[in-house]
C-alpha positions as CSV (number, residue, x, y, z in Angstrom):
1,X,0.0,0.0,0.0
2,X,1.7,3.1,-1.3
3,X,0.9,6.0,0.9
4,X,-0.8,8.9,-0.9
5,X,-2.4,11.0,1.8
6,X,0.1,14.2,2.8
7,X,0.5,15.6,6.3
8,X,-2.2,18.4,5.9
9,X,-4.5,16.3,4.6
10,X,-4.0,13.5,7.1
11,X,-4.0,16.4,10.0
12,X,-7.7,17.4,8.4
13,X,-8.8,13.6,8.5
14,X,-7.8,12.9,12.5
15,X,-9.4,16.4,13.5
16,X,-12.7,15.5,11.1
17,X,-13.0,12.0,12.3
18,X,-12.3,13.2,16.3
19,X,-15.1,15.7,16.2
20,X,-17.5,12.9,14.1
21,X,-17.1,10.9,17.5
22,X,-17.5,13.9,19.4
23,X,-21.1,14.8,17.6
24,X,-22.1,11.0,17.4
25,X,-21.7,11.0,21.2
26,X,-23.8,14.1,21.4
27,X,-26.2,12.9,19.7
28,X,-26.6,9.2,20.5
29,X,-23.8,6.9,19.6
30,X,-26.6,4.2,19.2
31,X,-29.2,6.5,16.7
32,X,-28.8,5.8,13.1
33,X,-27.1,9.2,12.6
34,X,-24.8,8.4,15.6
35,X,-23.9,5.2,13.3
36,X,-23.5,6.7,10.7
37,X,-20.7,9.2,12.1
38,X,-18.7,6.5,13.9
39,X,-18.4,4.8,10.9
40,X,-17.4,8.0,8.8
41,X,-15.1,8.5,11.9
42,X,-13.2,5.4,12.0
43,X,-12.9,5.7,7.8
44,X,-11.1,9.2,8.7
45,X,-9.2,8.3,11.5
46,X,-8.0,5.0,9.8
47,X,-6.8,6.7,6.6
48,X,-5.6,10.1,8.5
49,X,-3.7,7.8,10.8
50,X,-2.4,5.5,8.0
51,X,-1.9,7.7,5.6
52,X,-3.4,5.8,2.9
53,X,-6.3,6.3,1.2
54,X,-7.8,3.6,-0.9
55,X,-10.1,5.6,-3.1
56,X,-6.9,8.2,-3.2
57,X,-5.6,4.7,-4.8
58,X,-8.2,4.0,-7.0
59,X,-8.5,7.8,-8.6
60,X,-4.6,8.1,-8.7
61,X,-4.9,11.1,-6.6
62,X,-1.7,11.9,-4.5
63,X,-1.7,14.7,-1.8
64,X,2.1,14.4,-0.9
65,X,4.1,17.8,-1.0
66,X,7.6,16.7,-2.6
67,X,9.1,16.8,0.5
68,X,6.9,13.6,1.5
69,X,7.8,11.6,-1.3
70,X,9.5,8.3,-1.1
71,X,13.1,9.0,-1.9
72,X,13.4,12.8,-1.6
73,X,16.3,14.2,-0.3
74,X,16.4,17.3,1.4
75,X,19.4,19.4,1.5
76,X,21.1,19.9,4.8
């Protein structure tokens, strides 16, 4: 699994999927809306965590500044 999602995006993703949680709690972690946030919470915090992004895969899309890339050097 190539990793495709950059550090913004992934910062985004954890801070998306930690205030889904928040909101499901609110709300009723058992409601269907409360559902329906954990699991888009867990689907953020997996890929935000991971940093891979399967539908990032699918659509070829890459978020990684060239700085993040496998095999770039920076100058010291």
């Amino acid at each position: 699994m190539k990793r495709r999602v950059g550090v913004i995006d992934q910062a985004i993703r954890v801070v998306l999927g930690i205030a889904a949680v928040i909101v499901a709690l609110i709300i009723g972690a058992s409601t269907a809306w409360g559902i329906v946030l954990l699991v888009v919470a867990f689907i953020l915090l997996a890929t935000g965590l991971s940093g891979y992004c399967p539908i990032y895969s699918a659509l070829r899309i890459d978020t990684l500044s060239k700085s993040e890339k496998p095999g770039h050097r920076m100058a010291h």
